[in-house]
C-alpha positions in Angstrom: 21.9 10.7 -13.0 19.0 8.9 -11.0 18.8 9.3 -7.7 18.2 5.9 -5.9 18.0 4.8 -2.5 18.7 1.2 -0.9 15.7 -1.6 -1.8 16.5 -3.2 1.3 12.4 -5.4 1.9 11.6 -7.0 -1.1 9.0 -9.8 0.1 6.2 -10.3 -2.4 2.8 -11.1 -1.4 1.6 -14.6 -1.7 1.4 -15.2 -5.5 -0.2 -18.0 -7.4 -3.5 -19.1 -7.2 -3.5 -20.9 -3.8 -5.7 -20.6 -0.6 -3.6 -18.4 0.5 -2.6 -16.4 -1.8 -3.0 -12.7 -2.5 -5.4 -13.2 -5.2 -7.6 -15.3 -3.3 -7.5 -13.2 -0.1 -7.6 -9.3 -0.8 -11.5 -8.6 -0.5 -10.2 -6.1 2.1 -8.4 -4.1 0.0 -11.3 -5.0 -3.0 -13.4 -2.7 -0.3 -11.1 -0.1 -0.4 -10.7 0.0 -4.0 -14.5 0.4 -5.0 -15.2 3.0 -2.1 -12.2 5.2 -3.8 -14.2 4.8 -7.4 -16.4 7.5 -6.9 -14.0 9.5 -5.8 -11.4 9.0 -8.6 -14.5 9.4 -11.5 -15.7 12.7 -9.4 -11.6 14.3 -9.5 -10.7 13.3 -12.6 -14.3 14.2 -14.7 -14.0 17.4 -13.0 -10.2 18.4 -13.1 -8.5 16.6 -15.8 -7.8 18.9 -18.5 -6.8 16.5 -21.5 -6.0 19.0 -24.3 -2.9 20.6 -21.6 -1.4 17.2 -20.7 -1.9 15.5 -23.6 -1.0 18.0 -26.1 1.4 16.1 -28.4 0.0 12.6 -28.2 -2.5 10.7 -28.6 -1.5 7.9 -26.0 -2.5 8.3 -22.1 0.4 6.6 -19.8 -1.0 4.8 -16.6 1.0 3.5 -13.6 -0.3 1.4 -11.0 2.5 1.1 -8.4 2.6 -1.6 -5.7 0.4 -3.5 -8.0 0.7 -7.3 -6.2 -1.4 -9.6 -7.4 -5.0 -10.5 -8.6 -8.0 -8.2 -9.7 -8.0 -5.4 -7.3 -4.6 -3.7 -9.4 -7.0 -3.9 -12.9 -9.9 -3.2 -11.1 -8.5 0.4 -10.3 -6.7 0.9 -13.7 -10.3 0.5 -15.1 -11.9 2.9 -12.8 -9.5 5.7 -13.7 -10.1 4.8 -17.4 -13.4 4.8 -17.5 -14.1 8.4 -16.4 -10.8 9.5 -18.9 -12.4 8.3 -21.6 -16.0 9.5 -20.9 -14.1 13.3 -20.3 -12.4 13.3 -23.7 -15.6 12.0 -25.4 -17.7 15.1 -23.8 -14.9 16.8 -25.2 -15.6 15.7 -28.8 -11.5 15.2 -28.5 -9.9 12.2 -30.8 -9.7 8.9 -29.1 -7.0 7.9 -26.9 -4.7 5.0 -26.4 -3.9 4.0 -23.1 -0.6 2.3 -22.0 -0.5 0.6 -18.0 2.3 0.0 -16.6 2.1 -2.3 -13.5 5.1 -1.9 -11.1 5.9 -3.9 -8.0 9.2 -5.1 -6.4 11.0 -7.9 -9.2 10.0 -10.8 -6.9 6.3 -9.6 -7.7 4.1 -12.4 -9.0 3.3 -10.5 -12.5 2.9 -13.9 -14.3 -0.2 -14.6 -12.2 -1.5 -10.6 -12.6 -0.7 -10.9 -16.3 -2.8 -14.1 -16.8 -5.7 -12.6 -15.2 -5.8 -9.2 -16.9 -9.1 -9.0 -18.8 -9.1 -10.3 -22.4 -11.1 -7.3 -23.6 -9.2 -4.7 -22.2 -8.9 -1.6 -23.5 -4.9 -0.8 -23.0 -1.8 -1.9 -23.3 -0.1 -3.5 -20.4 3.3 -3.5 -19.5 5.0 -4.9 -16.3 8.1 -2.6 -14.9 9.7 -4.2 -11.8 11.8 -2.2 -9.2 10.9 -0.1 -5.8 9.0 2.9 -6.2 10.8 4.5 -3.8 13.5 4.7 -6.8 12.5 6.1 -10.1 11.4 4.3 -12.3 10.5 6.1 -15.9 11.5 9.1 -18.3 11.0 12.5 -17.0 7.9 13.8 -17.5 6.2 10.6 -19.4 3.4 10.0 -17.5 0.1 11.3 -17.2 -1.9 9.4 -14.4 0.0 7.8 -11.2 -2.0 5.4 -8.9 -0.7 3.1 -5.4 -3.3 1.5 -3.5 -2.1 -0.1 0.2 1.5 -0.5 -0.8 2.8 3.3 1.1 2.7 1.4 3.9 5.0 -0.7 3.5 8.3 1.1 4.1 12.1 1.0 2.3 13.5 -0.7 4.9 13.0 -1.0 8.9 14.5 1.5 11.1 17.9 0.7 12.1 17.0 1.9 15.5 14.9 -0.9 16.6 17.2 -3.4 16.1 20.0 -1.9 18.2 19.9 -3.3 21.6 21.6 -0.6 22.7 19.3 2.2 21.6 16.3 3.3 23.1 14.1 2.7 20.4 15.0 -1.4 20.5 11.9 -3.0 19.8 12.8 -6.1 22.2 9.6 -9.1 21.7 7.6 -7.1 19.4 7.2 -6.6 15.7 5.7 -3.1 15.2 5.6 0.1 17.0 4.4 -0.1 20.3 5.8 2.8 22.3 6.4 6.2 21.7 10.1 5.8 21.2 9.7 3.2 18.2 7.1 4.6 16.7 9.0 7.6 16.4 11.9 6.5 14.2 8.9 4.4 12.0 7.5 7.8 11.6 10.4 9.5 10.6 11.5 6.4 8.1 7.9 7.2 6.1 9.0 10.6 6.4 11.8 9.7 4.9 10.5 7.2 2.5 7.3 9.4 1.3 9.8 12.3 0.0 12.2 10.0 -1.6 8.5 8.7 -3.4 7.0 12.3 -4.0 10.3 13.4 -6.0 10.8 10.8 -8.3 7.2 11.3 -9.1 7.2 14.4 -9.6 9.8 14.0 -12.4 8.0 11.1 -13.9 4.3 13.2 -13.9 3.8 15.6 -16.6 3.0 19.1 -15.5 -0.9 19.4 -14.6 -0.9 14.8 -14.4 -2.5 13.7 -11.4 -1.7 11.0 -8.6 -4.2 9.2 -6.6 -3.5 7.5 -3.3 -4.9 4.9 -1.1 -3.4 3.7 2.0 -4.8 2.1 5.1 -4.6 5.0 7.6 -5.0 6.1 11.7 -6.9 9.2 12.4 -5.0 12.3 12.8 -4.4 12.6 16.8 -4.7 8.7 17.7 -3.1 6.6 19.8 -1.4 4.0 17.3 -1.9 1.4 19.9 -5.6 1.8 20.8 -6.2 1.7 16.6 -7.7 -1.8 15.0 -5.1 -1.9 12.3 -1.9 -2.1 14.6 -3.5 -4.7 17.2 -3.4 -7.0 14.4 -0.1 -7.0 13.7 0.4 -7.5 17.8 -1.2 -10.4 18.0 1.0 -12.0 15.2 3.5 -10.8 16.9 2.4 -12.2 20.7 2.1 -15.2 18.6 5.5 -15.5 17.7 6.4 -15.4 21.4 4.0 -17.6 22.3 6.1 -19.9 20.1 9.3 -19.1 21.6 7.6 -19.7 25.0 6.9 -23.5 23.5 10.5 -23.7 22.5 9.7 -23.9 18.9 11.4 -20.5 18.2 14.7 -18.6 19.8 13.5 -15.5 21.8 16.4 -14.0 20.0 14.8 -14.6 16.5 10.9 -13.1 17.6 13.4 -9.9 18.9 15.1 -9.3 15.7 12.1 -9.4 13.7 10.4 -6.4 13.1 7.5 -5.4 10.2 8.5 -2.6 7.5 5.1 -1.2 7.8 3.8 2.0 9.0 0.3 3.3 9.1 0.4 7.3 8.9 -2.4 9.5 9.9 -4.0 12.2 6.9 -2.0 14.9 8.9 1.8 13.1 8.6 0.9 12.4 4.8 -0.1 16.1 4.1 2.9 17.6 5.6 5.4 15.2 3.4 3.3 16.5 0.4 3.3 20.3 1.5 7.0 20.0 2.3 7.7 18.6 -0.9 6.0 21.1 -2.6 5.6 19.7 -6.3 2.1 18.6 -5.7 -1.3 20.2 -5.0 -3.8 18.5 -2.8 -6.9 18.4 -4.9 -9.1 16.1 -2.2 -8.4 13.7 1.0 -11.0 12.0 2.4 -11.2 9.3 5.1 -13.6 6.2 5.8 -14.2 3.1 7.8 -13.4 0.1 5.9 -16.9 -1.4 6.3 -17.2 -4.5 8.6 -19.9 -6.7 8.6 -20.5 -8.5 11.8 -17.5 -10.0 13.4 -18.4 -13.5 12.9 -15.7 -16.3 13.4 -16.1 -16.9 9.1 -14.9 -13.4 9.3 -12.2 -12.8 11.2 -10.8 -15.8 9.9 -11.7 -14.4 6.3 -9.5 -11.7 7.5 -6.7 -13.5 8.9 -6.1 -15.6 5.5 -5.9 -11.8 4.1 -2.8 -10.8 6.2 -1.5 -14.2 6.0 -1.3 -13.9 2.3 0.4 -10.3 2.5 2.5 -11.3 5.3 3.9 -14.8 4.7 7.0 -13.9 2.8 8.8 -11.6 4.9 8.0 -13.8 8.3 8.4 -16.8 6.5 11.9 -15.6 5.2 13.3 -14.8 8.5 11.4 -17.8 10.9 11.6 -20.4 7.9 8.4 -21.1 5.5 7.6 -25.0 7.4 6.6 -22.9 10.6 3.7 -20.7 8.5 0.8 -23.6 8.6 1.2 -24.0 12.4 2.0 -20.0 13.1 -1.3 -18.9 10.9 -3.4 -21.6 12.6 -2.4 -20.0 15.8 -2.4 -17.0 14.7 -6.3 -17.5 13.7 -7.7 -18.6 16.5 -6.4 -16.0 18.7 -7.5 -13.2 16.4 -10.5 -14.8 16.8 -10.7 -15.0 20.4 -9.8 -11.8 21.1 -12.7 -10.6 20.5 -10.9 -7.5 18.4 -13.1 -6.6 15.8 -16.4 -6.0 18.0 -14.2 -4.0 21.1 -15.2 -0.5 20.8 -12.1 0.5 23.0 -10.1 0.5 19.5 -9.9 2.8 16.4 -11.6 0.7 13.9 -10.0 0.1 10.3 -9.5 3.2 8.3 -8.8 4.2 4.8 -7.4 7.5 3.3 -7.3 8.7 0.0 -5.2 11.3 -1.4 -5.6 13.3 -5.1 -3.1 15.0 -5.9 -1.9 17.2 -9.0 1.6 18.1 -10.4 2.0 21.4 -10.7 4.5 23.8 -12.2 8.4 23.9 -10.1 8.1 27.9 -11.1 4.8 28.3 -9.2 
C-alpha cells in the first residue's frame, strides 16, 4: 500500500505566457539554477557509477519535482544530462536513453512547460502530476532525482497559527515572525522533509543520486533579520495596509498565512541524517548575486514573487484585488530600501547532493 499524506496547498504558479507569469518572471531562480551547474557536473562526473545503477537497462529515469513553469525546470534536466552522458562516453559504455519526468501539483501549468521544451531534446518527457510529499512512482525506478525552490513550500500550514486560542496564532501576519510560530513552521518541514525523503528513497535505485536546491537562512540566524523573510512581511504589511483602507476585513489578512518555510543547511541535514537512507555527498551555500538595488530591480524582483505568489493570495482575498495589492506591494518594496540595508541576511541558496544507499548498511 502507498503511504500518502493530505495535499492540502495546491496553488500553481502564474502559468501562461503573461507579464506576470512564472515563465516570464523567474530569473531569480534562473540564478540559482546555473550557479548549482557546476556543482551537479563536478558530483555526478565524479560519483556516478553507471554500470551499478544501470545494470539491466539501457534507459536513465530523470525526475524534476516542483517543476512550475518555463525554462529554468529544462534548463536543469539538461545540466544533469549533459555530464551523464559525457561519464558513460569516457566509459566507452553503450548509449543511453533518457526518460524525464516533470512533476508538479495537477493544477501545474504543464501545457505551457510542454510547449517550451526544446525541439532537439535529447529525452523523452513525460508529465506526472501529484504532491511529492506522496509517492509518486515504482519502487526503485529511478535513477536521478532533482527539486529546485519547491521544499519550501510546505504540505499544508500549521494548524497552530490559525487557532486564536493557541500561542502560536499568527494574528496580522502571514509568515513566521516570532519564536513561537516559527517553531511549529519548523516542525511542519520537519515533518514534511521526512514524509519527502521516504518516498524517495523507495522510488531511487540503490547507489541513484538526489540533488537539491532550495532558497535557504544560514545555520544560527535570526529568521527575521534575513532578506528572504522581510519580503514576505512586507506583502503581508501590505495586506493590512488594505484592511486599514477598508478594502479588506482585518479578519481575512489574520487568517491568511504562507505555506512556506525557509530552513537553514543545519535543519535540512538533521531530517536527512534522521532519515537515514541517504548519504550527504556535498552541501554548499551562496549569495544569490544581486546587482545594484536599483528601482528596475526591485521591481524586477517583485513581478518574480508576484508570479509565484498570486494564486494562493489571490484564492483566499479574490484575484480582482492582485493588480492594486502588487502595485502596492511594489512600491513599498521599493521604498524600503531592503535590498541595500546591511542590517539583514542577504538572499541565500543551498544545495544538497545526496546518494541512496543500501537499508542493510
Amino acid at each position: 500500500m502507498i503511504n500518502s499524506i493530505p495535499s492540502l496547498i495546491s496553488f500553481p504558479m502564474n502559468g501562461g505566457e503573461s507579464p506576470y507569469s512564472y515563465a516570464n518572471n523567474s530569473c531569480f531562480q534562473r540564478r540559482g539554477t546555473d550557479s548549482a551547474k557546476i556543482l551537479l557536473h563536478e558530483e555526478i562526473t565524479n560519483k556516478l557509477e553507471l554500470k551499478q545503477i544501470c545494470s539491466s537497462s539501457n534507459v536513465f529515469n530523470i525526475v524534476d519535482m516542483g517543476c512550475s513553469v518555463g525554462p529554468n525546470s529544462y534548463i536543469a534536466v539538461q545540466n544533469i544530462i549533459e555530464p551523464i552522458v559525457s561519464n558513460y562516453q569516457s566509459q566507452g559504455l553503450p548509449s543511453l536513453e533518457f526518460q524525464v519526468f516533470f512533476n508538479d501539483h495537477v493544477a501545474n501549468d504543464f501545457g505551457t512547460l510542454f510547449k517550451s521544451l526544446p525541439c532537439d531534446k535529447n529525452y523523452f518527457a513525460a508529465a506526472v502530476p501529484g504532491t511529492f510529499y506522496n509517492r509518486l512512482f515504482p519502487k526503485a525506478s529511478m535513477h536521478f532525482m532533482h527539486s529546485s525552490y519547491a521544499l519550501q513550500w510546505l504540505s499544508m500550514v500549521p494548524n497552530e497559527v490559525e487557532d486564536k486560542n493557541s500561542p502560536s496564532w499568527n494574528k496580522g501576519k502571514i509568515l513566521y515572525d516570532s519564536k513561537e510560530v516559527e517553531k511549529v513552521y519548523a516542525a511542519q518541514f520537519d515533518k514534511d522533509m521526512g514524509s519527502f525523503l521516504n518516498a524517495r528513497a523507495e522510488e531511487i535505485v540503490c547507489g541513484g543520486f538526489m540533488a537539491i536546491l532550495l532558497p535557504s537562512i544560514p545555520t544560527g540566524a535570526d529568521p527575521s533579520k534575513c532578506t528572504i523573510t522581510a519580503i514576505f512581511h512586507l506583502l503581508g504589511s501590505s495586506l493590512l495596509d488594505f484592511a486599514n483602507m477598508g478594502l479588506l476585513d482585518e479578519a481575512e489578512v489574520d487568517s491568511f498565512n504562507l505555506p512556506q518555510y525557509f530552513a537553514s543547511p543545519a535543519e535540512l541535514e538533521a531530517v536527512i541524517e534522521r532519515n537515514g537512507r541517504f548519504k550527504v555527498e556535498r552541501i554548499e551555500q551562496w549569495v544569490q548575486p544581486i546587482p545594484q538595488a536599483s528601482k528596475s530591480f526591485v521591481e524586477q524582483f517583485a513581478s518574480c514573487m508576484r508570479s509565484g505568489n498570486e494564486g494562493i493570495t489571490g484564492g483566499h482575498f479574490g484575484s480582482e484585488l492582485m493588480d492594486d495589492l502588487f502595485n502596492h506591494y511594489t512600491k513599498k518594496l521599493v521604498d524600503s530600501g531592503l535590498f541595500s540595508d546591511s542590517s539583514y541576511v542577504p538572499l541565500c541558496d543551498m544545495f544538497f547532493f545526496l546518494r541512496r544507499i543500501d537499508d542493510n548498511i
